[in-house]
ROPA-736936 format. One record per residue (C-alpha): y, x, z. Coordinates in steps of 0.1 Angstrom, whole numbers, padded with zeros to 4 digits, always signed. Example, Ala and Ser with C-alpha at 12.3 -4.5 7.8 and 13.67 -1.06 7.14 Angstrom:
-0045+0123+0078-0011+0137+0071
! end
This chain:
+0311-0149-0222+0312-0146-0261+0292-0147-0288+0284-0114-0310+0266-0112-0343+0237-0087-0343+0224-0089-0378+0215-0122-0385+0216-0134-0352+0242-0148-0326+0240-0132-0296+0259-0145-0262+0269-0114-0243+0286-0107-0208+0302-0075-0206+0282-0052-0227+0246-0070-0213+0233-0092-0241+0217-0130-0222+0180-0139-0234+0179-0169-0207+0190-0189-0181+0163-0184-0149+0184-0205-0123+0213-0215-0105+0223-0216-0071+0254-0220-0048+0270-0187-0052+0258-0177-0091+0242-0180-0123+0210-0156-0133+0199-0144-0163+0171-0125-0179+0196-0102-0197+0195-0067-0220+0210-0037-0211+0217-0022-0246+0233+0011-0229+0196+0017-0209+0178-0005-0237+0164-0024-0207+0154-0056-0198+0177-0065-0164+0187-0094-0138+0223-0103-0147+0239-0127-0117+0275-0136-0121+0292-0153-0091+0308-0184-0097+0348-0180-0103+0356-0207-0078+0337-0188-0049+0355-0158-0055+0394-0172-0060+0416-0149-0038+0420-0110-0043+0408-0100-0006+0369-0120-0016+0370-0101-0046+0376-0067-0024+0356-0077+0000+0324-0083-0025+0326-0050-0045+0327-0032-0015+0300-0051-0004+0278-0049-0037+0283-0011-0034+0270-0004-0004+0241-0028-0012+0237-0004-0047+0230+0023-0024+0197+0010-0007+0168+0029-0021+0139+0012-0007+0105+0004-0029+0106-0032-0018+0142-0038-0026+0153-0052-0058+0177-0021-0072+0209-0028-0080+0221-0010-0113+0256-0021-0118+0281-0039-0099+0318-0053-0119+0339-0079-0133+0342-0091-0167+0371-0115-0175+0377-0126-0138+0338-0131-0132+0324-0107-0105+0285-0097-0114+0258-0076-0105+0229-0063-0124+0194-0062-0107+0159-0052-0120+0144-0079-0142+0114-0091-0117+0089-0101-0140+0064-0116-0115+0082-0146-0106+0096-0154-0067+0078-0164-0030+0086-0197-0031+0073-0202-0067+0036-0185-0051+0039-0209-0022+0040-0243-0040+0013-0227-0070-0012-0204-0056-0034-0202-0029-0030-0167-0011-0051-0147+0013-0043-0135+0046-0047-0099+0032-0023-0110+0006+0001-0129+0032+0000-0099+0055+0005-0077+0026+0038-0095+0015+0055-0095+0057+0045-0058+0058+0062-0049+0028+0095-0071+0036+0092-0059+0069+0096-0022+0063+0126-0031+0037+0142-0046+0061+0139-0022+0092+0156+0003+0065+0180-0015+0055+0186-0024+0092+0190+0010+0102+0215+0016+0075+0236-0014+0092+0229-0039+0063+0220-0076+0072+0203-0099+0049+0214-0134+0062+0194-0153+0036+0163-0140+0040+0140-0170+0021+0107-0169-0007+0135-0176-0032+0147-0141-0027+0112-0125-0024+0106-0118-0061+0074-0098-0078+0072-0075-0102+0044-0074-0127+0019-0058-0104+0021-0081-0078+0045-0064-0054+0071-0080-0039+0112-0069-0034+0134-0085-0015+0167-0091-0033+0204-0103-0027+0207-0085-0002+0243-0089+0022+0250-0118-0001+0256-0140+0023+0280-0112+0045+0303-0120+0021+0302-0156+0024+0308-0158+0057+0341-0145+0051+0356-0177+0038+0331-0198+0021+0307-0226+0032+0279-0227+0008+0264-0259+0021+0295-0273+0022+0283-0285+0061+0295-0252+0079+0265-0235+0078+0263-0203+0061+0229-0194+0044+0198-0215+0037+0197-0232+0067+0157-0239+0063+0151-0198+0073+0182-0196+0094+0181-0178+0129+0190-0202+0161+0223-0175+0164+0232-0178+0129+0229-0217+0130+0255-0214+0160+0279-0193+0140+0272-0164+0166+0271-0125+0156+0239-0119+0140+0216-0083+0139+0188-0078+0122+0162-0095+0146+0181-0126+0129+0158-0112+0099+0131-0108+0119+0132-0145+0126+0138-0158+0088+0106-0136+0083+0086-0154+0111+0100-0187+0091+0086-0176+0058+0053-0166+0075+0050-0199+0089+0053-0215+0059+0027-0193+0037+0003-0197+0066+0007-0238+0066+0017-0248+0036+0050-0263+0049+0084-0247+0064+0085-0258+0104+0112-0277+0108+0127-0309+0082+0159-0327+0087+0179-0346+0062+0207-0325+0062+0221-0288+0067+0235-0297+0101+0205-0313+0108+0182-0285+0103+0203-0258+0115+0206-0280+0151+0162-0282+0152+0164-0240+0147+0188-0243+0178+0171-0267+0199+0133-0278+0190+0104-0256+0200+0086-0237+0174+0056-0259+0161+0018-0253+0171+0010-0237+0138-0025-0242+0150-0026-0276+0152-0014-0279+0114-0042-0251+0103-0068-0250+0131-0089-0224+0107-0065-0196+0112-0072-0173+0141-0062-0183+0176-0038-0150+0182-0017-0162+0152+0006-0189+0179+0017-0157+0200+0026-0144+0167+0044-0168+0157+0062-0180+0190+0074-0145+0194+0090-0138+0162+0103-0172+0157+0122-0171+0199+0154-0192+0204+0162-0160+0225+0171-0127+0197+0160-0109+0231+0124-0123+0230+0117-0115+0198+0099-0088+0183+0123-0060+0177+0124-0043+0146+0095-0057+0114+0073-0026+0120+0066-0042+0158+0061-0074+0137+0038-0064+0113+0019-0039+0136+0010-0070+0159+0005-0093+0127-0024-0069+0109-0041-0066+0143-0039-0105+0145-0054-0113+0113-0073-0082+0107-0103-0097+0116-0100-0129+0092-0080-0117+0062-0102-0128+0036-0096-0166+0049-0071-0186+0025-0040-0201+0038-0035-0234+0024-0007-0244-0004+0011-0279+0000-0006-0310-0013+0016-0312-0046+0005-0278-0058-0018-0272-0086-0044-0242-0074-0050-0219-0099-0085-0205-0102-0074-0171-0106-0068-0156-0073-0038-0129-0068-0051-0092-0061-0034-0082-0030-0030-0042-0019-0041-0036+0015-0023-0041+0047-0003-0011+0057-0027+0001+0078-0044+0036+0068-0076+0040+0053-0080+0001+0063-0102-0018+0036-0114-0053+0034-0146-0063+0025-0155-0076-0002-0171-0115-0003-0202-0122-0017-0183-0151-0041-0160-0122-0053-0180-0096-0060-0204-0122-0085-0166-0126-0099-0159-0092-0104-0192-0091-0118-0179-0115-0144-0149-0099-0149-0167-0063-0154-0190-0080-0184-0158-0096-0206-0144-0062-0200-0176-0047-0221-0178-0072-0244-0144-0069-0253-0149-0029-0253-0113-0019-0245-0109+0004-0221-0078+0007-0195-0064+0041-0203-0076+0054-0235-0045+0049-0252-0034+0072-0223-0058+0098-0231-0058+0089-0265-0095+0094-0270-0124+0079-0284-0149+0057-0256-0180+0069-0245-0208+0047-0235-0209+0051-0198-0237+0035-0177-0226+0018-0143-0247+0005-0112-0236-0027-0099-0249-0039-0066-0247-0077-0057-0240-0083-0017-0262-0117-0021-0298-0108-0008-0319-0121-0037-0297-0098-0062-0312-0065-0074-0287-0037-0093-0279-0045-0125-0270-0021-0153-0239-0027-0172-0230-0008-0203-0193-0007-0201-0172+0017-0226-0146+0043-0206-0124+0069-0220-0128+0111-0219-0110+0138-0231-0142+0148-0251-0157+0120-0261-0190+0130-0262-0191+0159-0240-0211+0164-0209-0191+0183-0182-0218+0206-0170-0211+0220-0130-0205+0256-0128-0201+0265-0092-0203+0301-0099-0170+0297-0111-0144+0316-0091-0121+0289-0103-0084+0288-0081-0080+0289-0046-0123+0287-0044-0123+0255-0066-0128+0251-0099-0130+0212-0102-0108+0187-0094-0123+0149-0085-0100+0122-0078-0093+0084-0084-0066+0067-0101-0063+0032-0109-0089+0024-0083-0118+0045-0103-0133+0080-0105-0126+0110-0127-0131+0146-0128-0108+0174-0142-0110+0210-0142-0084+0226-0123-0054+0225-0150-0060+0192-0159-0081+0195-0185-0116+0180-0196-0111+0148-0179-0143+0123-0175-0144+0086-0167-0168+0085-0142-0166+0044-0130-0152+0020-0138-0153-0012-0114-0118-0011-0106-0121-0014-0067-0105+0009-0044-0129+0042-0031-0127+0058+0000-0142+0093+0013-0146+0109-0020-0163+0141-0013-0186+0168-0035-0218+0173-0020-0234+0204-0009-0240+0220-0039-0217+0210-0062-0231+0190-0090-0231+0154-0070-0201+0133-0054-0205+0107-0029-0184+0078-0026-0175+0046-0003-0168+0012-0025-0162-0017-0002-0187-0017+0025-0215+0001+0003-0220+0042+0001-0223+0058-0040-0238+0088-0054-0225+0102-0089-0250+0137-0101-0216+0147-0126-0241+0170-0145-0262+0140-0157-0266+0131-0194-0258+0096-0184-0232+0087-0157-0245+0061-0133-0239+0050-0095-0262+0053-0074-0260+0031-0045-0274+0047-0010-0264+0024+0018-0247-0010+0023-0233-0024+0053-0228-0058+0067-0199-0045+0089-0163-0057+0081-0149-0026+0096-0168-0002+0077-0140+0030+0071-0158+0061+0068-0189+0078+0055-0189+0118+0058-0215+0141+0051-0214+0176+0070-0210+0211+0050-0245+0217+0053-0256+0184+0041-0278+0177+0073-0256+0155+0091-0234+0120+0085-0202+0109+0106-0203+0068+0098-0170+0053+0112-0184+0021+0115-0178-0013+0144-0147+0006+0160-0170+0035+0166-0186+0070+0150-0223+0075+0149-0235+0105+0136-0271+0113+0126-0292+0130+0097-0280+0124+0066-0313+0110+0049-0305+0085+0019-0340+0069+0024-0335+0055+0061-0298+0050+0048-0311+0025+0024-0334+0009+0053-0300-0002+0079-0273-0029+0075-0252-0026+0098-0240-0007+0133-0263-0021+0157-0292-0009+0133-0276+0028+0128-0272+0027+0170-0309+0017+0174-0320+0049+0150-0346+0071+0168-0324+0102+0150-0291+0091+0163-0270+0120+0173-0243+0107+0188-0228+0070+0193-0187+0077+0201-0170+0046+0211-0142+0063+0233-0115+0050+0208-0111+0026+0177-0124+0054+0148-0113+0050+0117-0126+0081+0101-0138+0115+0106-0140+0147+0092-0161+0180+0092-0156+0212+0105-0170+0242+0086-0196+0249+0108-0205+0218+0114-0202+0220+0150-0168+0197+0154-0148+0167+0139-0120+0153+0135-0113+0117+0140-0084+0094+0135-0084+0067+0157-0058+0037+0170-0039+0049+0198-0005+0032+0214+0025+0050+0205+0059+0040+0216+0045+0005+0227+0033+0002+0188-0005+0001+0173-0003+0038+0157-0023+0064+0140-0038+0095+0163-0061+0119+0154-0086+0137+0177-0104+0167+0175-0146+0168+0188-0167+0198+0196-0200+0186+0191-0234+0198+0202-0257+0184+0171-0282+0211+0190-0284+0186+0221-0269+0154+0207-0271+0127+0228-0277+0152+0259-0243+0168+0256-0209+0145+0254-0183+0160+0228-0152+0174+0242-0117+0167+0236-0103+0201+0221-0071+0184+0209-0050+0157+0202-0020+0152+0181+0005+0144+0169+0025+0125+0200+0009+0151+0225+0030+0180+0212+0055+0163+0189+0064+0139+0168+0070+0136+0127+0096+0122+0116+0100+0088+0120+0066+0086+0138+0078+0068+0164+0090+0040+0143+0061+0038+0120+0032+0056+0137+0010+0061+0111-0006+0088+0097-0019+0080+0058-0039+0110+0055-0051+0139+0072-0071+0170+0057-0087+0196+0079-0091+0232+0066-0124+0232+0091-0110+0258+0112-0073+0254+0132-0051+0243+0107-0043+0207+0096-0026+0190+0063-0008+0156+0074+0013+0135+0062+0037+0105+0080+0046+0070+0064+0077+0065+0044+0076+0047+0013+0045+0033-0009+0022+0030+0020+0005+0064+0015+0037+0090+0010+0058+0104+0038+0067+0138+0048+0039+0168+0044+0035+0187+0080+0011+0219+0084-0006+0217+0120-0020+0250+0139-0048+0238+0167-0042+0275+0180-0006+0273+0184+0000+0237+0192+0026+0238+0167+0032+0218+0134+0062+0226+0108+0073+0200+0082+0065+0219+0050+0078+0196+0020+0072+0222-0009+0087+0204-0036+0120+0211-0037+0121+0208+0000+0122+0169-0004+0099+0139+0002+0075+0120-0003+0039+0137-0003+0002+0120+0004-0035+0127+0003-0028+0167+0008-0059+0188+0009-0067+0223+0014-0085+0242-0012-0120+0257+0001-0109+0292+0008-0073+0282+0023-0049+0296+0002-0039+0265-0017-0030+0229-0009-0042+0200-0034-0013+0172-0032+0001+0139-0047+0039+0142-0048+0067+0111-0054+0100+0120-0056+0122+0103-0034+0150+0110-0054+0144+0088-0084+0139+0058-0063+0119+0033-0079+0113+0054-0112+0094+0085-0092+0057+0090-0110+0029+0100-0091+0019+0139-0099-0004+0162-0086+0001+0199-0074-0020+0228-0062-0001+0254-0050-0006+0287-0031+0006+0282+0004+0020+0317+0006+0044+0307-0016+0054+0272+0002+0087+0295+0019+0097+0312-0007+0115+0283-0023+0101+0291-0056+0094+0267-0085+0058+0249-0092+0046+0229-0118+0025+0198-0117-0010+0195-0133-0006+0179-0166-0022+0145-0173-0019+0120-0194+0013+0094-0193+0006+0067-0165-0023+0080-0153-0014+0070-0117+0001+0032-0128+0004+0020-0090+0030+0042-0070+0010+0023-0037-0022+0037-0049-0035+0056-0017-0046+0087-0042-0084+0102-0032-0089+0140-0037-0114+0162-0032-0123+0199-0046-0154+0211-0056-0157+0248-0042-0168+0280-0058-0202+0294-0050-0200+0333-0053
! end
C-alpha cells in the first residue's frame, strides 16, 4: 500500500484502486470499500494475507483459481472484476455490496418466511450453476451471503476455500472452512461435491428459521465432530410456530449421508416453497440479543411463477401510511426519469379490515404530458392490430402508445399486479393487486381504481375476463371457476366456497393445482397452467380446455393438449421446470418462455397445438434471456421484455415488438424507447398487455 496525494488530500491506494474503508477481516484477507478510478466505480477490494500465500505453487494455484471463479456469470453471484498481485499481495476485486451480509440480517432483523425462502431460492440456483460448471463453494455461510441495495442477495467468495485446502489450515485445528456450516464429509476431510453446499445451505436455513445455528461446541474440532456424529436438532421443538412439514425439510437437506440428501438446490427449494407456501407471511424469530427493527425488509416472491402472497391486514394499514408521507412529501419515484412535471392523480385504496371503507388519496405521479388526458382511439389501425401499449414497471401501471411515447402514470401503490388485461372495448383495464380485482376507465378525466372484488383466499392467482366480456376464469383455492363476469355479484363473494355456491357457476375445475388461465378467441377454450411433477420436481405445465359455456356444468371440458414435457422439453426444463409466462394467440400457437436468470427470463419458444411442435425462437441476436412475451391481436407481432445475457449483471430490461415474419431472417430490431431506469428491478416479473385495433 502507499499513500498518493489527490489535491489536497492523502489517499492510501493498492494497485491503482484508491481504499475509502476497512469493512472486515478474516482468516484468509482484508476487505475494503475501495474506488476503481479506471471504471470510476465504487468496488470490494480483498487482499489475501502474505503469510497464507508464501510459496510460488499457492500463488499459481490461487490465480488460476480466482480466474475461473471470474468467469461465473450468475445474478446471485458477487462478480468478480479483477484478479492480481500488487507488491507480493495477491487480491481480487468484487462488486461493492451495499446492503450489508446474512449474518448481519440474522442477528438485526426479523425476516419473513417469504423473505427466508426468497434468500435459499436465490442461493440455491447460484449454486446449482455454479455446480454444473464444476465449482464448489466450501464456505458456504451468512457472512458470505451479502445484499445489494435492493435487497437481493449474492453469494460471494466463491472456491476460496479450494484453495485452502491445498496447504493451509485456517482454523488452525485441521479443519478447512467455517466449521459452524461445514458438511459431515468436509468435517472428515473426505472429497466433497456440491450436495456438501446443499448441506451448508440446510445449516443457514436452520439458523434463519430459529434464531440460532444447530450445533455449538467450544472449539473447531468440536463442532466439526457434532456435524459428523449428532442428529440434526428438532427445529420444531425450538420454533413450534413454524409449519410441521418444515423437520422433513430440514432432516433431508441437513443428512449425515451426501446420498440422502436432496440433490441439486432446485430439488431443495422446490420442496422448501411447497413447505412454507402456505405460512409465508409468519416471522421467523431473531436471537434474543438482537435489536428488531420496526421496519420490515421487502422480500420478492418465491421463485415460483405467477405465485403472490397476500397481503395482511396490519400491512396493508402500513402501506397505507407509507402511501400518505409519499403525498405529503409530493415526490414522485420516476419523474426525474421522465423528466416531467406531476400530475395530480386520484388513487382508490381499499382497507382488508371489515369496518374500513375506500379512501381517496391524492398522490402526485409523473406523465410525459403533464396535463394531458390520453383519450382511447381504437379505431386506430395502430401496429400489428394494437395501438396501445399497458404495462407495469416498478410494481405500478402505465400506458404508452406503441413507440413509447405519451406515457401516463396510472397507480401508484407500489405492489406487484397480476393479469393486466384491456377490457372489451378498449377504453378500461382490469387489474389483480394482492388478493383484490381493479378497474382503470384510461379515458377518464381523473384516474382512479376501482376496486370490483376482494378475496379472502391466500391462493388467489388469476382473474380473466373472456374476449367477449361475458365470462371470468378465477384461478382461485387450487382450482378454476368460471362464470359471468358481473362486477355487482363480484362485489357480493369473498372467497372460493362463495364463487362455488354461485347459482351462475359455469364450471368448477379442480382436476389439477391452477394457477392461471387464459382465453381463447372464441371464447370456447382456455388455457391453464397448473403444478404438475416433472422429473420427480414440483414444475410448471400448462393445459389446454375446450369448454362448453353453452352447457356448463352439463358438459366436462376436454383435454385438447398438454405441454411442454408431453412432446418435449425446453431447455433446462428438466432442471428447473418452470414456465414464467405463457401467452396464447387464441388459436394454435403459443408464446413461452423457461426459467434462467432473474426469476421471470429464460429462453423464448413458439408452440404450434396443430403440429405438436415448439422451436426455440430467441430473436435478439439469437441469445437469451426473454419474459412476459405476448402476441399482438392480429398475430403478426410479439410484444416482449428482453435481458441480455451477455452483459451479466449490467443487462437493462427493454421492451420489443417485432414482426414475427422477420424472427428468421436474422435481421436487426430496435427496442421501444423509454426513459433511463424505467424497469429498476431486473427480477421484476414485467406485465404486458395490448390494447387491439377496432376497424
Amino acid at each position: 500500500m502507499s499513500l498518493v496525494i489527490l489535491g489536497n488530500m492523502q489517499v492510501e491506494k493498492f494497485s491503482r484502486y484508491e481504499l475509502r474503508e476497512e469493512l472486515g477481516q478474516g482468516g484468509m484477507a482484508t476487505v475494503y470499500r475501495a474506488y476503481d478510478p479506471l471504471f470510476e466505480r465504487e468496488v470490494a477490494l480483498k487482499i489475501l494475507k502474505q503469510e497464507l500465500l508464501a510459496n510460488s505453487q499457492i500463488r499459481e494455484r490461487f490465480e488460476r483459481e480466482t480466474k475461473i471463479i471470474a468467469k461465473l456469470e450468475h445474478a446471485a453471484i458477487v462478480p468478480v472484476y479483477d484478479v492480481g498481485r500488487d507488491k507480493d499481495q495477491l487480491f481480487f476485486v468484487m462488486r461493492y455490496m451495499a446492503g450489508g451480509s446474512l449474518s448481519d440480517r440474522i442477528q438485526n432483523k426479523p425476516m419473513t418466511l417469504t423473505e427466508i425462502a426468497y434468500i435459499i431460492q436465490r442461493v440455491a440456483a447460484a449454486l446449482d450453476y455454479a455446480h454444473d460448471k464444476g465449482v464448489i463453494h466450501r464456505d458456504l455461510k451468512p457472512g458470505n451471503i451479502l445484499f445489494d441495495e435492493y435487497n437481493n442477495p449474492y453469494i460471494s467468495d466463491f472456491g476460496i476455500a479450494k484453495l485452502s485446502q491445498a496447504s493451509i489450515k485456517l482454523t488452525n485445528s485441521g479443519i478447512i472452512g467455517t466449521p459452524t456450516y461445514m458438511s459431515p464429509e468436509q468435517a472428515q476431510g473426505e472429497t466433497v461435491d456440491g450436495r456438501s453446499d446443499i448441506y451448508s445451505l440446510g445449516v443457514i436455513l436452520f439458523e434463519m428459521l430459529s434464531g440460532k445455528t444447530p450445533y455449538e461446541a467450544t472449539t473447531p474440532l468440536g463442532m466439526a465432530f457434532k456435524h459428523a456424529s449428532d442428529p440434526v436438532p428438532r427445529i420444531l421443538n425450538i420454533n413450534p410456530n413454524l409449519p410441521p412439514g418444515i423437520e422433513a425439510v430440514i432432516e433431508k437437506v441437513m443428512a449425515k449421508d451426501r446420498d440422502e440428501r436432496y440433490s441439486s438446490g432446485a430439488e431443495f427449494t422446490n420442496t422448501l416453497s411447497a413447505t412454507l407456501n402456505d405460512d409465508s407471511n409468519l416471522v421467523a424469530p431473531v436471537p434474543p440479543r438482537a435489536q428488531i427493527n420496526a421496519e420490515e425488509l421487502t422480500a420478492p416472491p418465491i421463485m415460483t411463477a405467477r405465485k403472490r402472497q397476500p397481503i395482511s391486514r396490519f400491512w396493508m394499514f402500513g402501506g397505507f401510511i407509507i402511501l400518505a408521507l409519499a403525498a405529503l412529501w409530493g415526490i414522485p419515484r420516476i419523474a426525474a426519469s421522465l423528466n416531467a412535471t406531476p400530475e395530480t392523480v386520484t388513487v382508490t385504496v381499499a382497507f382488508s379490515s371489515p369496518t374500513s371503507v375506500p379512501t381517496e388519496l391524492i398522490i402526485p405521479t409523473a406523465t410525459a404530458a403533464p396535463t394531458e388526458v390520453i383519450e382511447p382511439t381504437p379505431s386506430d389501425p395502430g401496429i400489428g392490430g394494437a395501438n396501445k401499449i399497458a404495462l407495469t414497471a416498478n410494481k405500478d401501471i402505465y400506458i404508452m402508445d406503441m413507440d413509447g411515447s405519451h406515457i401516463q402514470q396510472l397507480t401508484n401503490t407500489n405492489v406487484s399486479k397480476f393479469d393486466l388485461q384491456w377490457l372489451p372495448g378498449g377504453d378500461e383495464i382490469l387489474y389483480g393487486e394482492a388478493n383484490c380485482v381493479y378497474k382503470i376507465s384510461v379515458g377518464a378525466a381523473q384516474i382512479n381504481s376501482e376496486e370490483l372484488a376482494c378475496f379472502n383466499d391466500e391462493d388467489f392467482n388469476g382473474f380473466r375476463v373472456s374476449p367477449d366480456g361475458e365470462q371470468v376464469a378465477i384461478s382461485i383455492g387450487n382450482r378454476l371457476i368460471v362464470l359471468p363476469f358481473d362486477t355487482q355479484t363480484l362485489s357480493t363473494v369473498g372467497s372460493a366456497f362463495e364463487l362455488q355456491g354461485s347459482e351462475d357457476i359455469c364450471l368448477d375445475y379442480a382436476d389439477v393445482t391452477v394457477k392461471g388461465a387464459q382465453w381463447s378467441a372464441d371464447g370456447q377454450g382456455l388455457a391453464i397452467t397448473y403444478q404438475s411433477v416433472v422429473s420427480q420436481r414440483v414444475g410448471d405445465t400448462i393445459r389446454v380446455l375446450d369448454v362448453d359455456i353453452e352447457r356448463c356444468q352439463a358438459v366436462d371440458p376436454l383435454i385438447m393438449d398438454e405441454f411442454p414435457a408431453k412432446h418435449f422439453l425446453p431447455e433446462g426444463y428438466e432442471r428447473y421446470p418452470l414456465l414464467p409466462s405463457y401467452h396464447w394467440d387464441g388459436d394454435q400457437r403459443f408464446l413461452f418462455n423457461s426459467f434462467k436468470r432473474n426469476v421471470a427470463y429464460g429462453e423464448l419458444y413458439l408452440y404450434d397445438m396443430s403440429t405438436n411442435t415448439a422451436s426455440k425462437i430467441n430473436p435478439i441476436d439469437g441469445v437469451c434471456c426473454y419474459g412476459s412475451a405476448a402476441f399482438g391481436p392480429d398475430g403478426t407481432h410479439i410484444l416482449l421484455a428482453f435481458q441480455d445475457v451477455r452483459r451479466g449483471a449490467d443487462s437493462v430490461t427493454q421492451l420489443y415488438y417485432i414482426p414475427i415474419d422477420q424472427i428468421d431472417t436474422g435481421g436487426t430490431f430496435t427496442p421501444i424507447r423509454l426513459p433511463l431506469q424505467f424497469f429498476p428491478d431486473l427480477r421484476e416479473d414485467i406485465e404486458l398487455a395490448l390494447r387491439p385495433s377496432v376497424p
